[in-house]
N, C-alpha and C positions, 0 to 999 in steps of 0.2 A: 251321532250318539247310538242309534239304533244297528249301525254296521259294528261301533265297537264291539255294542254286549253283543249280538251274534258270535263276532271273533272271539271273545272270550270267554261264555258260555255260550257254547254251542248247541250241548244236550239239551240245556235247559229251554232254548229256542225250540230244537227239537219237538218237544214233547208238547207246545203248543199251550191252549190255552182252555179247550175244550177236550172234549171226549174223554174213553177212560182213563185216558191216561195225563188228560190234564192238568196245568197248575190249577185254572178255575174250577174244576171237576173236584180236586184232592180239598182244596180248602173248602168248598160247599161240604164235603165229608167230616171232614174235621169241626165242623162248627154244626154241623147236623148233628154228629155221636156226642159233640159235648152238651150241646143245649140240651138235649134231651135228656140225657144220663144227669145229666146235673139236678135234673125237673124231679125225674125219678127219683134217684138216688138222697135227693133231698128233702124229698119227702118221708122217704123211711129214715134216713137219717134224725130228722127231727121227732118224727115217732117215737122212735129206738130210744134216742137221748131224753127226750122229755121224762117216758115211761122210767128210766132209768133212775130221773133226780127224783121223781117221784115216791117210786118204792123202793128207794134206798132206807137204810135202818133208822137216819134220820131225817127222810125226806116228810114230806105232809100227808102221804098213804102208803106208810110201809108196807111192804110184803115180799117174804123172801121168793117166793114162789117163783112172781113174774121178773122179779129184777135177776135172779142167777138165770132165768130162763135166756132174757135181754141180753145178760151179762156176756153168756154162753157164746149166743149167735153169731153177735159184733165179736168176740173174739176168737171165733174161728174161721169163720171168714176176712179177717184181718191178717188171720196167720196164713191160708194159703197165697201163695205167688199167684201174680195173675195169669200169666201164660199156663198158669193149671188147672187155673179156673176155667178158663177158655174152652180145654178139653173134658170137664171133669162135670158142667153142665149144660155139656154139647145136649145131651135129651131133652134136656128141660126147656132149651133158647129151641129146640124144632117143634116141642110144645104147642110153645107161648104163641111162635113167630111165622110155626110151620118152614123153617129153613134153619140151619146151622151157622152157613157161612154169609158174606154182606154188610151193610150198614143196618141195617135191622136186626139182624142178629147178635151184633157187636153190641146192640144196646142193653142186653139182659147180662150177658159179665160184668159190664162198664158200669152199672148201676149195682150190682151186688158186687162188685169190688171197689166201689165207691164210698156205699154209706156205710159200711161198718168204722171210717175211717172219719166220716162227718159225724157218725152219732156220738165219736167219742171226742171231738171238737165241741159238740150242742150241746154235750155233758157237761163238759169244765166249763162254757161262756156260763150257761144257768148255774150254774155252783157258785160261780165270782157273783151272784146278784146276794146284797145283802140280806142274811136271815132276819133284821129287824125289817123290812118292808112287807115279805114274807106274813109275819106276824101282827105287821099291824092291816094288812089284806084281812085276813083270816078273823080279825077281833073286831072289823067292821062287818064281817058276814058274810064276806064274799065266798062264794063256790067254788071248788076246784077248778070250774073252767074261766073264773072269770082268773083265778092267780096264773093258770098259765097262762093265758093272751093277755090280761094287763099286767101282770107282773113278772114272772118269769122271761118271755118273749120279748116283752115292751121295754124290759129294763136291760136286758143284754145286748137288742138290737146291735147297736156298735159290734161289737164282739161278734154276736152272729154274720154279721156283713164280711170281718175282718174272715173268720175262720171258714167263712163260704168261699172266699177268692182264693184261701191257700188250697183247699177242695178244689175248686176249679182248674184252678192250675197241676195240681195234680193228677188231674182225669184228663188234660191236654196230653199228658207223657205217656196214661195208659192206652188212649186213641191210638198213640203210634204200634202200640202190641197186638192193638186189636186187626193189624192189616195181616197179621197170621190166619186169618179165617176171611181171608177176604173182603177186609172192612173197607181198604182204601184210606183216606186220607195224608196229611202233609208226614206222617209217621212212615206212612208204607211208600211213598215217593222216594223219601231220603232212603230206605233201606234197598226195597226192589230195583229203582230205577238210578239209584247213586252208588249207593257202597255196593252190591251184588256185582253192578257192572264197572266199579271202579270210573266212573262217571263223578269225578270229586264235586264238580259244576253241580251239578243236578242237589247232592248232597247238602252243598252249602249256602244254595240259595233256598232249600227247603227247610234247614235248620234257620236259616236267618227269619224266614215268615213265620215258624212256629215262635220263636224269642219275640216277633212282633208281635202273636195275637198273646203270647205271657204279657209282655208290655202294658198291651190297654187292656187286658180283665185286672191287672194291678192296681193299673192311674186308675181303673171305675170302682173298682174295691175300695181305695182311698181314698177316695173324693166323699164316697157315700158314708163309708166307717167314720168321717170325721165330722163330716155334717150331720148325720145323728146321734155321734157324741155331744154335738154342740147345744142340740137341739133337748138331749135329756136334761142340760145343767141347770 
């Protein structure tokens, strides 16, 4: 078995299973820029979004001030391409990070090209939670903070689960841009060490691992999304 896949991918033996340039090296990157970006990005995301239903014109603390400010944000860094991001807050990631290029550095685009994209996910889940719960929070006395974590949060959960997996999966595609700056992962394997060197092997066994880690954040997205929908009935 082991003589086969040599004969048939050969690069891919090649390139081993360690070092920089390994498969195990590329996927530990890959799963480093996402976890993290996801952690970040998730967190402003839910910021953003919360903030958003809130002072909206008919949220429960209007104010146009902060919500066109929110508005603004999320939609401009929504509108830039990431590959421009990449270069465009090259100062800020040497900043934050003290370096440009790497897996640390890859985490301050991945994150601000992330959550403008979740906050407008955490907007609509909390928008679907009905305004009579809402209401009747508010007419027992509860505080802003208790409607967002038991109501707003608590009621959408499902929803937030589902739109966090499509997020996820999505910051798995921009990992692969993020090897433009030296980030590494199963993104910059497929491109640098398959399609640059017409290495098709290398290529397809690196797209196949990235459809597998899409795979299981999916099946765990769904398992969860449905078990806390079950769990609110």
């Amino acid at each position: 078995m082991s003589s086969w896949f040599s004969s048939v991918f050969p690069n891919v033996v090649q390139l081993g299973w360690s070092g920089d340039a390994g498969w195990g090296t590329s996927i530990v990157q890959t799963l480093f820029m996402t976890f993290w970006s996801a952690i970040f990005g998730g967190i402003l995301g839910i910021i953003f979004g919360v903030i958003l239903v809130l002072t909206k014109d008919d949220g429960i603390r209007p104010n146009k001030f902060w919500f066109n400010i929110c508005d603004k944000v999320v939609s401009i860094f929504r509108a830039i391409p990431f590959i421009i991001l990449l270069a465009f807050i090259a100062p800020v990631t040497q900043k934050i990070v003290g370096t440009q290029i790497g897996m640390k550095a890859a985490l301050v685009p991945l994150t601000l090209g992330v959550f403008p994209f979740y906050a407008r996910q955490v907007q609509v889940a909390l928008e679907s939670v009905a305004q009579g719960k809402i209401e009747a929070a508010q007419s027992l006395g509860a505080t802003i903070w208790d409607i967002i974590f038991s109501v707003y949060l608590n009621e959408a959960r499902s929803e937030l689960v589902r739109v966090s997996t499509v997020t996820i999966i999505s910051l798995i595609g921009l990992t692969a841009m993020a090897g433009a700056i030296g980030a590494g992962g199963l993104g910059n394997t497929a491109i640098s060490y398959g399609y640059n060197r017409f290495d098709n092997d290398v290529t397809l066994v690196a797209t196949i691992l990235v459809i597998i880690l899409i795979f299981i954040v999916q099946i765990i997205g769904d398992f969860f999304a449905k078990k806390l929908n079950h769990q609110s009935r």
